[in-house]
Steps between C-alpha positions, in 0.01 A plus 500: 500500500280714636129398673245736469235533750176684519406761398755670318457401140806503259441457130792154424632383197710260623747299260557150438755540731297640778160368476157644726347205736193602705390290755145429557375325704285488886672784702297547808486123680750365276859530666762683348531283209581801262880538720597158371381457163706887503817298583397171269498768178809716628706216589398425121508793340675776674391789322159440477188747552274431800163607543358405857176567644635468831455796723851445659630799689883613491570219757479259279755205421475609145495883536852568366342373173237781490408708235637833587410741551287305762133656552152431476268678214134598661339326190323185592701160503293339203608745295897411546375164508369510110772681403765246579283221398442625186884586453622146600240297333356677191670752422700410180816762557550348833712148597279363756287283669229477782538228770184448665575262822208357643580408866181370760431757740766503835405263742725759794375843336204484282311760299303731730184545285267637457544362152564158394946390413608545200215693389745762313749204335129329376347776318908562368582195380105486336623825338800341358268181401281754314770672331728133362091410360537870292832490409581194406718375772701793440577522923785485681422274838584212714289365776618341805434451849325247702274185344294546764374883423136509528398487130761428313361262296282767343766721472735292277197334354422869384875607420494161284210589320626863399843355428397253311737221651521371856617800714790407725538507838791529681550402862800635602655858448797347331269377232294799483840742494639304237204478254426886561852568387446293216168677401670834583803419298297397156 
């Protein structure tokens, strides 16, 4: 069960036994988020693959779970970032899925700018939007989060559209863990 963090990129072909989740989703302003739905897919599915954008450090709750060896590649963050998101969501090899959780911006500790929240999750879930309209649906991803996330409308209205049925959304991470094991596990 390990959780793979940036920037050290591992090529995964997880099993049906040990499915790839990567969690997407507002990092900076958004809470740690990505710790819990963590626990809400290993209490699940213990030996499941994590990829986390998360930045955490080695003082982390979660460390012990850590891809090791444990370092940071110089290459730029997107770059890991694709990688895993093509693994657990297109790639047809891999058991997977991508949970995108759309949580409004931290009331305590918001983003500090200079660019707008969520700008990174947007232009990845429109990615993901672009590529279920070119491939037929053929996507592995769940969407969950807060009904309140500015433009979410648009964003399932979208997902719907490419889809071709009314996307879900799921409000709670036991919903959204147990429909992305269900994706991962078809």
């Amino acid at each position: 069960m390990p959780i793979y963090l940036p920037k050290q990129v591992v090529t995964l072909y997880p099993t049906i036994d040990s499915p790839l989740f990567f969690l997407a989703g507002p990092i900076r302003g958004g809470g740690d988020w990505q710790s819990e739905l963590a626990d809400h897919i290993l209490n699940r599915e213990p030996s499941a693959n994590i990829a986390c954008p998360s930045r955490w450090d080695s003082r982390h709750r979660l460390a012990p779970n850590f891809h090791q060896p444990f370092s940071r590649a110089t290459n730029r963050q997107v770059i890991w970032e694709r990688h895993y998101l093509k693994q657990a969501g297109l790639e047809p090899k891999v058991r997977g899925c991508v949970i995108f959780w759309l949580d409004c911006e931290s009331v305590t500790d918001p983003h500090p700018g200079p660019e707008p929240y969520a700008m990174d999750t947007r232009r990845e879930i429109g990615k993901f939007t672009a590529y279920a309209e070119m491939l037929n649906g053929a996507v592995r991803m769940v969407v969950g989060g807060s009904p309140d996330f500015y433009g979410l409308d648009v964003i399932l209205f979208e997902l719907s559209q490419a889809f071709g049925y009314k996307f879900p959304f799921y409000k709670t991470m036991d919903e959204v863990a147990d429909h992305a094991l269900q994706i991962a596990r078809r």
